[in-house]
C-alpha positions as CSV (number, residue, x, y, z in Angstrom):
1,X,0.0,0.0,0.0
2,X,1.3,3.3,-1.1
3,X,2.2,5.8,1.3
4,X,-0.9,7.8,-0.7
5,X,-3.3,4.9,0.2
6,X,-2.7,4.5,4.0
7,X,-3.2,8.7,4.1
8,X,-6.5,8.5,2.4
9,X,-7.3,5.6,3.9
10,X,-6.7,6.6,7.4
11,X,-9.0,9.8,6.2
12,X,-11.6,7.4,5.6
13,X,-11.5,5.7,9.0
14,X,-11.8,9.1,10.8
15,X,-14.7,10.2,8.5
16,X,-16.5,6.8,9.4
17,X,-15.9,7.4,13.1
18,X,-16.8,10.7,13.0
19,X,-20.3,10.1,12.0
20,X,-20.5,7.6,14.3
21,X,-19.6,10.0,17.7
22,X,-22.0,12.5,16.2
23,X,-24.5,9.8,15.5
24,X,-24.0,8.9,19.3
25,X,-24.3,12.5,20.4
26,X,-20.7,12.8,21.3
27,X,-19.5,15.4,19.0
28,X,-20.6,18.7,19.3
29,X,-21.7,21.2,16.8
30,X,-19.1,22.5,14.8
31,X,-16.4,20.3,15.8
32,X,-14.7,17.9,13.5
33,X,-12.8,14.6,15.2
34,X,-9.1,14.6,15.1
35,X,-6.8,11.3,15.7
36,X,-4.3,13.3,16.1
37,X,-4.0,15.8,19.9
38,X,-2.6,19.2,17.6
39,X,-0.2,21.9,20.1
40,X,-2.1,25.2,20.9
41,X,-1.1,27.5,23.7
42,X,0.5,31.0,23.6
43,X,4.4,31.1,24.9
44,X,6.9,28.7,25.9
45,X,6.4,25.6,28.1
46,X,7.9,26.3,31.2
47,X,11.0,24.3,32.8
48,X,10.0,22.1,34.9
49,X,12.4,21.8,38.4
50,X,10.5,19.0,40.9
51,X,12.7,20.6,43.6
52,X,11.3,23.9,43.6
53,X,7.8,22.8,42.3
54,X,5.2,23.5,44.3
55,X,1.2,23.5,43.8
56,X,-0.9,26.3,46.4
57,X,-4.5,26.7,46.8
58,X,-5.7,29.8,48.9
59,X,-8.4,32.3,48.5
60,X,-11.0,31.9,50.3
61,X,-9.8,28.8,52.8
62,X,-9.6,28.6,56.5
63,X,-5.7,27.8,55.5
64,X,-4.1,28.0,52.7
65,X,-2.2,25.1,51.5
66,X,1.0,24.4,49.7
67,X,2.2,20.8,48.4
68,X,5.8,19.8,47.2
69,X,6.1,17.8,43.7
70,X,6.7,14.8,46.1
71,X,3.8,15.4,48.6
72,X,1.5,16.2,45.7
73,X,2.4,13.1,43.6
74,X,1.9,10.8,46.3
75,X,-1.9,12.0,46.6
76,X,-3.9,9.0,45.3
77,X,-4.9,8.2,41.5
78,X,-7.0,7.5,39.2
79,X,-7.8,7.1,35.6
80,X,-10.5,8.8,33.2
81,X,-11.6,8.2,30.2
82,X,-13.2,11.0,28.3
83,X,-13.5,13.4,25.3
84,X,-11.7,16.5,25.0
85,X,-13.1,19.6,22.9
86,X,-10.8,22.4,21.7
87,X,-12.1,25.6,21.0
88,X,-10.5,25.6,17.8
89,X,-13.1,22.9,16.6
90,X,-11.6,19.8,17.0
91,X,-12.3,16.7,19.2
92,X,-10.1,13.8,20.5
93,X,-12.0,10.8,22.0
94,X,-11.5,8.2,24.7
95,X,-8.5,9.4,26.1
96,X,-7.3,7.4,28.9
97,X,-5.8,10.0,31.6
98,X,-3.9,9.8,34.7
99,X,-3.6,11.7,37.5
100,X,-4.9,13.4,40.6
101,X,-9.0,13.5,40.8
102,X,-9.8,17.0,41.8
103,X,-12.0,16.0,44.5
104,X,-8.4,14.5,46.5
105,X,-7.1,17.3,46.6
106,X,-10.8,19.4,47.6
107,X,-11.0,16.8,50.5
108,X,-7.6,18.8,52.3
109,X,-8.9,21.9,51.4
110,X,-11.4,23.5,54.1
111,X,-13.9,25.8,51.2
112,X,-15.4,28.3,53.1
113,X,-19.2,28.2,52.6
114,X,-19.3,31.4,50.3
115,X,-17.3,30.2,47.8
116,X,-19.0,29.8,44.4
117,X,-16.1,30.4,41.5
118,X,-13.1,29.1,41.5
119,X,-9.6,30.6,39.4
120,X,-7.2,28.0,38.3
121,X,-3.6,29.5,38.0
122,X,-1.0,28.2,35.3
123,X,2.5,29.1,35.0
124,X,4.0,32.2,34.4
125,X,6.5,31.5,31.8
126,X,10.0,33.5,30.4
127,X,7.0,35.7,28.2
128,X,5.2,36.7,30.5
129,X,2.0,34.5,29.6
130,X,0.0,33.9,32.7
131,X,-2.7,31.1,32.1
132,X,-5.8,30.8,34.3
133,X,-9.2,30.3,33.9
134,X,-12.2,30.4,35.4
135,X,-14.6,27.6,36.7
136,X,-18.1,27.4,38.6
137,X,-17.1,25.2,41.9
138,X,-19.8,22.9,40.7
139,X,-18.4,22.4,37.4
140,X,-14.4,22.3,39.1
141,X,-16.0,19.6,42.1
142,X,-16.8,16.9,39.6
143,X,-15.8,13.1,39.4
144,X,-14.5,12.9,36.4
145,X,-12.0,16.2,36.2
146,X,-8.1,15.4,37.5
147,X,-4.8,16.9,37.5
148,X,-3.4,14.8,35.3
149,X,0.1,14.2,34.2
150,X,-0.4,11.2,31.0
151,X,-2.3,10.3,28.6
152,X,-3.1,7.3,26.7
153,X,-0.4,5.7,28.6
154,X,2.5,8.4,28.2
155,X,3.3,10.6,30.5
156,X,2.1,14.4,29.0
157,X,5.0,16.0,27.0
158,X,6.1,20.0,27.9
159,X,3.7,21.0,24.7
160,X,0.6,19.2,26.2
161,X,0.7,20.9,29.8
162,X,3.9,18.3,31.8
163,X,4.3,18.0,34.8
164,X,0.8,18.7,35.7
165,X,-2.7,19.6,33.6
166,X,-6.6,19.8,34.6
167,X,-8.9,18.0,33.0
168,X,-12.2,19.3,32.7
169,X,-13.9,17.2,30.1
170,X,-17.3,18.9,29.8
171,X,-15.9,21.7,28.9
172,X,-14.0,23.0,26.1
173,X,-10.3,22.4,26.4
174,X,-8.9,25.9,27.3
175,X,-10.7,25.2,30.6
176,X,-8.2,22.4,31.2
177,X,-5.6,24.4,31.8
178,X,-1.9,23.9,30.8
179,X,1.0,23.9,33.6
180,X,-1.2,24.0,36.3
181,X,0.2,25.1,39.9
182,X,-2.7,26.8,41.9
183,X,-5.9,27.2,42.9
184,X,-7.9,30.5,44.3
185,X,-11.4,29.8,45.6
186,X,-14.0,33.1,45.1
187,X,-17.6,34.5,46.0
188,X,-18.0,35.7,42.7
189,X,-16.8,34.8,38.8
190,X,-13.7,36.3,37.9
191,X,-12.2,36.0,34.1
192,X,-9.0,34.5,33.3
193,X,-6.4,35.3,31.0
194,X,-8.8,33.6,27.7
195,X,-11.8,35.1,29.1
196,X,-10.1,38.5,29.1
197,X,-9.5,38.2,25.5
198,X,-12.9,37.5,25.0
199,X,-13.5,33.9,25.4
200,X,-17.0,32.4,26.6
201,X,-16.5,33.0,30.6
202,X,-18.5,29.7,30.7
203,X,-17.6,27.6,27.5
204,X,-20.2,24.9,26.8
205,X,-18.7,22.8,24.0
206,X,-22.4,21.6,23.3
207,X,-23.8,25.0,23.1
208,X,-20.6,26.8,21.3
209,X,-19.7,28.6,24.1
210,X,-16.9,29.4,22.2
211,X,-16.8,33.7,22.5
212,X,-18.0,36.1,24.9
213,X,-20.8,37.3,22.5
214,X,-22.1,34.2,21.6
């Protein structure tokens, strides 16, 4: 088989499962499926030093808390299989992550009662590109979002979000921020860096949340 023949071959097997994830309900409006997991993000990845590592939440807590690479990695695991949405319209599916369920690390947290948002902080790299975003504490406190650190059985390269992502499958992928290394619980909805250039503040993958006007 030519190398012409595999290519439009594999194009045919990603056609045929395409219809069948929308015929399932699984792929939203104006997405189209990818086999592929394509490199967006703004800046460089940063480096990535376990010793002086560390992951905070703070805000509104009765204490703020700070854990090492080590301490954090040794919080317990699990695996999630989901779909992931990118705002740029396409959609991997079944991806088998890794990592630290959200709701570990919410369980040594003491939330005060008046928290409803909740800002998760990425790294601030060499440029100057500070990601964060947004999230309802409803939509963060959910069994199926993680900090993960593989996927598919590979540990997440520098491009992908290594050593650490969230995953917030139900939402499109710009909400599963890159780099992550803190939390800050609210009272009220804040933007983060995507929302302040005019991103959906929510970002509904099934209702194309995909712009603040929208």
């Amino acid at each position: 088989m030519s190398e012409l023949d595999k290519y439009l071959r594999g194009d045919d097997d990603r056609r045929v499962l395409e219809r069948k994830m929308k015929a399932e309900g699984r792929l939203p409006p104006g997405q189209a499926l990818t086999l592929k997991w394509p490199v967006l993000h703004v800046g460089a990845p940063p480096k990535f030093d376990p010793a002086t590592w560390d992951f905070r939440a703070g805000g509104l807590v009765e204490e703020p808390v700070t854990w090492s690479y080590e301490a954090f990695m040794a919080l317990p695991r699990a695996e999630v299989v989901a779909d992931f949405h990118c705002v740029t319209r396409w959609s991997a599916f079944d991806n088998r992550w890794e990592g630290i369920p959200v709701r570990e690390v919410l369980a040594r947290l003491r939330v005060q009662p008046s928290v409803s948002h909740v800002m998760v902080l990425g790294h601030v790299g060499e440029t100057r590109y500070g990601y964060s975003t947004n999230l309802p504490l409803s939509d963060f406190d959910r069994g199926d979002n993680l900090f993960a650190f593989r996927r598919n059985g590979e540990d997440l390269e520098p491009d992908h979000g290594w050593p650490l992502r969230l995953i917030v499958p139900h939402l499109y992928a710009w909400k599963s921020c890159k780099w992550v290394r803190g939390l800050v619980f609210m009272d009220e909805d804040k933007a983060g860096y995507w929302e302040r250039l005019g991103y959906h503040m929510y970002g509904d993958p099934f209702l194309e949340q995909r712009f603040s006007n929208e």
